[in-house]
Every structure is written in structure tokens, then in C-alpha cells.
DSSP file (Angstrom, degrees, kcal/mol; ACC not computed):
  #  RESIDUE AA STRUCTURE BP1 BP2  ACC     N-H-->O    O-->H-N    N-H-->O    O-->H-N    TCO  KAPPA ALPHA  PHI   PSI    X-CA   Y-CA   Z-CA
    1    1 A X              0   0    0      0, 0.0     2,-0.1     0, 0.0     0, 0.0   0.000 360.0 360.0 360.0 119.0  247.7   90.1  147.3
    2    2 A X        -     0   0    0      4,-0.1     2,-0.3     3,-0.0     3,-0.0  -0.359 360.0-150.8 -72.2 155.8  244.5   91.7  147.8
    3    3 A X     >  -     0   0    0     -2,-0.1     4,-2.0     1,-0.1     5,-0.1  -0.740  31.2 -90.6-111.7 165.8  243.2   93.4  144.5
    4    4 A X  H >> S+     0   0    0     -2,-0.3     4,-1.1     1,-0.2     3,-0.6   0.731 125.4  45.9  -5.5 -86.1  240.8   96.6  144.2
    5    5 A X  H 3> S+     0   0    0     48,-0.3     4,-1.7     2,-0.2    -1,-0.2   0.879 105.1  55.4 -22.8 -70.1  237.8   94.7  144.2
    6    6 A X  H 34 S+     0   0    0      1,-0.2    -1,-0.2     2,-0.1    -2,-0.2   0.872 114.7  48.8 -41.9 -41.7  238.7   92.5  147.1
    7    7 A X  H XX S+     0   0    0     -4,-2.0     4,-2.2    -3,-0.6     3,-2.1   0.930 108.5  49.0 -34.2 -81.2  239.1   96.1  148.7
    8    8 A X  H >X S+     0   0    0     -4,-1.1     2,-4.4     1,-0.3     3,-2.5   0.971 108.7  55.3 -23.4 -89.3  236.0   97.6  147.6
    9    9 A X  H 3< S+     0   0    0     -4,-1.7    -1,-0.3     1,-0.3    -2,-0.2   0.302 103.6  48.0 -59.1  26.4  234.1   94.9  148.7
   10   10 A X  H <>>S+     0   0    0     -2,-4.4     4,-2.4    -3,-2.1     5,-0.6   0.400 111.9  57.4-127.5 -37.1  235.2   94.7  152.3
   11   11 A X  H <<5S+     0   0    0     -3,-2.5    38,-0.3    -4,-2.2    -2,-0.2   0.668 109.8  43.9 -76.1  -0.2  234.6   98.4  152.4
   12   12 A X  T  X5S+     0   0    0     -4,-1.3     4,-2.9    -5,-0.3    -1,-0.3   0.733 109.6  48.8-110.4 -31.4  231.4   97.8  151.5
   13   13 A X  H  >5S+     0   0    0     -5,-0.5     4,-2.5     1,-0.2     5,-0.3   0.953 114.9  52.5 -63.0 -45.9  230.4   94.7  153.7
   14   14 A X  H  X5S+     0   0    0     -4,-2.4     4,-2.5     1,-0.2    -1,-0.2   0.986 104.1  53.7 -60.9 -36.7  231.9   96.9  156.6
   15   15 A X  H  ><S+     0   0    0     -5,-0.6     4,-4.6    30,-0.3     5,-0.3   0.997 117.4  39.3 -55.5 -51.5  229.6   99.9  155.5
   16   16 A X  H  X S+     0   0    0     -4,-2.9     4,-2.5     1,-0.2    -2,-0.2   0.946 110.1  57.9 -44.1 -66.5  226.4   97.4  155.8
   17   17 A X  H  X>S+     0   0    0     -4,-2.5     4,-2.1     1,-0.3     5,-0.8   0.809 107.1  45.6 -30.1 -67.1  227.7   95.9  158.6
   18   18 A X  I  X>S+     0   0    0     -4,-2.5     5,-2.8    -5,-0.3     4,-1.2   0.966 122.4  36.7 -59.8 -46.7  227.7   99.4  160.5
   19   19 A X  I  <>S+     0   0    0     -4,-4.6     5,-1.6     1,-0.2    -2,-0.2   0.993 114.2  52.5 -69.0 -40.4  223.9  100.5  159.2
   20   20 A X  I  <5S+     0   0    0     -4,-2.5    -1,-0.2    -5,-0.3    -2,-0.2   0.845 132.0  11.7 -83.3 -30.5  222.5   97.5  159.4
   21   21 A X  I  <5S+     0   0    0     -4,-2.1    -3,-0.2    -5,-0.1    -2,-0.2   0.680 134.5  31.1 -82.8 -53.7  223.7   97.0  163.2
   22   22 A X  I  X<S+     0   0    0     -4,-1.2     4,-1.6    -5,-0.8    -3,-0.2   0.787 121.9  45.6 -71.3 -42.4  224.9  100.3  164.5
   23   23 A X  I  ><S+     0   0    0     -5,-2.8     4,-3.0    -4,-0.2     5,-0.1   0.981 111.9  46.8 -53.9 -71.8  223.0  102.5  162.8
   24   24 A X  H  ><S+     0   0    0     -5,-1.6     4,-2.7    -6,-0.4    -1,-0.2   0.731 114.3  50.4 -56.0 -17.3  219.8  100.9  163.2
   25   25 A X  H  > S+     0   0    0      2,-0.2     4,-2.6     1,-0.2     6,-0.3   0.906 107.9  55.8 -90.6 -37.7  220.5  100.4  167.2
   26   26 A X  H  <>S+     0   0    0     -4,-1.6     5,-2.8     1,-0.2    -2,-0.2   0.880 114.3  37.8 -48.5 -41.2  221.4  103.9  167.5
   27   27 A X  H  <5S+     0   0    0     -4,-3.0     3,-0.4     3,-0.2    -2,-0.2   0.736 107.3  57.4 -96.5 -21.1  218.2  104.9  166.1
   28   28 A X  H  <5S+     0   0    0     -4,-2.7    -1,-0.2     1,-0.2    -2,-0.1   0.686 111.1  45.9 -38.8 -36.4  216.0  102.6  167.5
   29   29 A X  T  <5S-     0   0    0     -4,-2.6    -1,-0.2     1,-0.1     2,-0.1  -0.346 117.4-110.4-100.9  67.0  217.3  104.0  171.4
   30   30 A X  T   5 +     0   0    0     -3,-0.4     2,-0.8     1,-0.2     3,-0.2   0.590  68.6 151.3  26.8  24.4  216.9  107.8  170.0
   31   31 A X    > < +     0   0    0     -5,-2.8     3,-2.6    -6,-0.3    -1,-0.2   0.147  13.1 169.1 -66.9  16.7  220.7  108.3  170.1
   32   32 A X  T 3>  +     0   0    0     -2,-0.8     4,-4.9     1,-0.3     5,-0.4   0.457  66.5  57.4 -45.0 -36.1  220.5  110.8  167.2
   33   33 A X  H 3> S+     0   0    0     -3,-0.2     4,-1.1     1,-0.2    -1,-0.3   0.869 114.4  39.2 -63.5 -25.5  224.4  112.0  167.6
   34   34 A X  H <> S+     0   0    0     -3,-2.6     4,-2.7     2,-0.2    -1,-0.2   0.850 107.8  62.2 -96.9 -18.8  225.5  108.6  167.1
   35   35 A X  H  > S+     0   0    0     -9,-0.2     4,-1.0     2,-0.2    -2,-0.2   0.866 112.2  44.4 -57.3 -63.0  222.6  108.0  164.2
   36   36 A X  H  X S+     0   0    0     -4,-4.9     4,-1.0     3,-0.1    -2,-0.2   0.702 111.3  48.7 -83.1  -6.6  224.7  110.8  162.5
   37   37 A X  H  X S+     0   0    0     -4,-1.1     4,-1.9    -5,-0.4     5,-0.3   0.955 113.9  50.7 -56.9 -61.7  228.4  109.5  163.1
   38   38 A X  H  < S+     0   0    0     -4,-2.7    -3,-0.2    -5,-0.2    -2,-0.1   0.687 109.6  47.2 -26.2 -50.1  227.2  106.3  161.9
   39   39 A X  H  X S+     0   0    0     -4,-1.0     4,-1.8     1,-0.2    -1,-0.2   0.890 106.5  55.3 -87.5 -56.5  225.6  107.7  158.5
   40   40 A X  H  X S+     0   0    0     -4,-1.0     4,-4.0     2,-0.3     5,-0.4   0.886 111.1  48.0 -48.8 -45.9  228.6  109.8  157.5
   41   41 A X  H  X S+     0   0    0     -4,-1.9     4,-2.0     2,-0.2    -2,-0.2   0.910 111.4  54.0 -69.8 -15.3  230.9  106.3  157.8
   42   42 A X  H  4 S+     0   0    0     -5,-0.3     4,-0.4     1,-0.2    -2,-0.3   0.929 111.8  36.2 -74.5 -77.8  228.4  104.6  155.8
   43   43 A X  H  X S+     0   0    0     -4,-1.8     4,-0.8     1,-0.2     3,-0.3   0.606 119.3  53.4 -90.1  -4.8  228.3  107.0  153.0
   44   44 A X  H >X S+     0   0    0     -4,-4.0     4,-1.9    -5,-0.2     3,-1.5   0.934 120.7  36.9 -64.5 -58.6  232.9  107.6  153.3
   45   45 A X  H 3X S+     0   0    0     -4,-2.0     4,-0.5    -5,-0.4   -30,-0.3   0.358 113.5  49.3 -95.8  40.6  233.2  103.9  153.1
   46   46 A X  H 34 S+     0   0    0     -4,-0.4    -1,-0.2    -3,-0.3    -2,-0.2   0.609 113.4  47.0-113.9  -4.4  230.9  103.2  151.0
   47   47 A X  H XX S+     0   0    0     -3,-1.5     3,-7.4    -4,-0.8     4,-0.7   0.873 118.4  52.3 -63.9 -93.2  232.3  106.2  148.3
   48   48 A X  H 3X S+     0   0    0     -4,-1.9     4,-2.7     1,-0.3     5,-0.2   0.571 107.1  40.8 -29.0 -53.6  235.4  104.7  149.0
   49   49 A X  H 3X S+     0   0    0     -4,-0.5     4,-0.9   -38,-0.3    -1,-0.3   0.616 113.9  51.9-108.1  38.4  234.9  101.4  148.4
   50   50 A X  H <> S+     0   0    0     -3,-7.4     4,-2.1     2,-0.2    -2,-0.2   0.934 112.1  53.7 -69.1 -39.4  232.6  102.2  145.0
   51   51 A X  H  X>S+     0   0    0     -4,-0.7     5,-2.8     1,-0.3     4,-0.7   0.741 112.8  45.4 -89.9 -34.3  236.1  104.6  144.0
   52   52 A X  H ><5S+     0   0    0     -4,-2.7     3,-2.4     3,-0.3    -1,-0.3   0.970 109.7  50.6 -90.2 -48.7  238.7  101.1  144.7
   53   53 A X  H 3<5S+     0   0    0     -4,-0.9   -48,-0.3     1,-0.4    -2,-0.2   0.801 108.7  49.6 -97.1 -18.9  236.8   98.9  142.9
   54   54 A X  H 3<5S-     0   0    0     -4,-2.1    -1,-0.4   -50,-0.1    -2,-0.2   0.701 116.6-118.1 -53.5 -31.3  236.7  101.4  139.9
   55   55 A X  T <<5 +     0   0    0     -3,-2.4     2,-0.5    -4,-0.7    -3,-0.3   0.896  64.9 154.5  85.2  38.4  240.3  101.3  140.6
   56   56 A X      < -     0   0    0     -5,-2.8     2,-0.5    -8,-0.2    -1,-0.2  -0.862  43.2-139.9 -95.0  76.6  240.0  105.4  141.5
   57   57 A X        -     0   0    0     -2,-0.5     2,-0.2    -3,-0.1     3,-0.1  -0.391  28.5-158.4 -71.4 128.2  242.8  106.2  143.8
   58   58 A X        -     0   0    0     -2,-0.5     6,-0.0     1,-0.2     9,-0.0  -0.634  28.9 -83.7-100.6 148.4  240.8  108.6  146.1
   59   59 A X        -     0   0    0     -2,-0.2     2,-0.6     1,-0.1    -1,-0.2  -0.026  43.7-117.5 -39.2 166.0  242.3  111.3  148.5
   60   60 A X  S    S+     0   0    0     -3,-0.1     2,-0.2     3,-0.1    -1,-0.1  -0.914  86.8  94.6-128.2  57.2  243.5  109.6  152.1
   61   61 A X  S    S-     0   0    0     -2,-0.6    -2,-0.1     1,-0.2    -3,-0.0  -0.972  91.0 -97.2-157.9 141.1  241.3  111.6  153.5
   62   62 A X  S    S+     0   0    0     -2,-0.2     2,-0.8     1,-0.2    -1,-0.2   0.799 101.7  52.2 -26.6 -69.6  237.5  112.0  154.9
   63   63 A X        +     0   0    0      1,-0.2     3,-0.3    -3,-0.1    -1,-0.2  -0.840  52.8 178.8-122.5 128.9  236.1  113.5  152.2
   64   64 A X    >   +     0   0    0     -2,-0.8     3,-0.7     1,-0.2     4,-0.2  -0.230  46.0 112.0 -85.8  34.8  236.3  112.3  149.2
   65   65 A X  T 3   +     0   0    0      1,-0.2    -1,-0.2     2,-0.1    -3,-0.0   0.424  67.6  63.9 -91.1  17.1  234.2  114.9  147.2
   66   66 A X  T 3  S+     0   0    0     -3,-0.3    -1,-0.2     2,-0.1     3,-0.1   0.151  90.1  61.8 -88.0  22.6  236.5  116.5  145.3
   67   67 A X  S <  S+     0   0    0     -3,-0.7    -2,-0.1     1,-0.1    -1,-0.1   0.502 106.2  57.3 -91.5  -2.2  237.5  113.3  143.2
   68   68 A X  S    S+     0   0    0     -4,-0.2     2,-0.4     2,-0.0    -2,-0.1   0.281  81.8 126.6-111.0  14.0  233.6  113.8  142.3
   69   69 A X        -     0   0    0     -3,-0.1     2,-0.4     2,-0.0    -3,-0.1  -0.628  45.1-159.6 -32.8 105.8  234.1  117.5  140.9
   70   70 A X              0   0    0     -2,-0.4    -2,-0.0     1,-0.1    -3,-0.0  -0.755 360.0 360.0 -75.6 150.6  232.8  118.0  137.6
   71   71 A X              0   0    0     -2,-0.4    -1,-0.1     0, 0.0    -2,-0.0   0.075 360.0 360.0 -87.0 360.0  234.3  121.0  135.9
């Protein structure tokens, strides 16, 4: 059984994974459209998996900013 953590931390290796390789290639060949697809998955799964390894069950949804609502 995977746990939180284990979770988290595959969502976060995947987040690198996509800037450090996708990102970066996109933006190297001026691709700008794909530069800003990229950047938005970086920062969902990388909210996401900060919010599992907190053990935060987050919406099942793109965006997660309203679990980050202050009132």
C-alpha cells in the first residue's frame, strides 16, 4: 500500500521531471505555449503533492486554490 508520502513524492519527482526536461526544451526552442502548459503542471502537481504528503485531501480537480483560502 502506497502511503501519503510515497504519493507526494512521486508527484513531486514527476513535477521536476517535467521542468527540468520539458520545460526547459520548450523554452530553449521558443515554444512559449508549451513553456506555459508545462509551468501550470509543475506548480498543480507540485501543490498537490506538498497537500498528500501533509496528508490534505485536496479537491480532484485542477485547481487546488481554494484548500489554500484563508478566511
Amino acid at each position: 500500500m502506497t502511503t501519503d508520502r510515497e504519493l507526494g513524492e512521486r508527484f513531486l519527482k514527476e513535477a521536476e521531471w517535467i521542468f527540468e526536461i520539458d520545460l526547459k526544451n520548450a523554452l530553449r526552442e521558443e515554444n512559449y505555449n508549451i513553456v506555459v502548459r508545462r509551468a501550470q503542471e509543475v506548480v498543480e502537481l507540485s501543490l498537490k503533492g506538498c497537500l498528500r504528503m501533509l496528508g490534505i485531501d485536496y479537491p480532484k480537480v485542477h485547481d487546488v486554490g481554494s484548500v489554500f483560502h484563508v478566511q
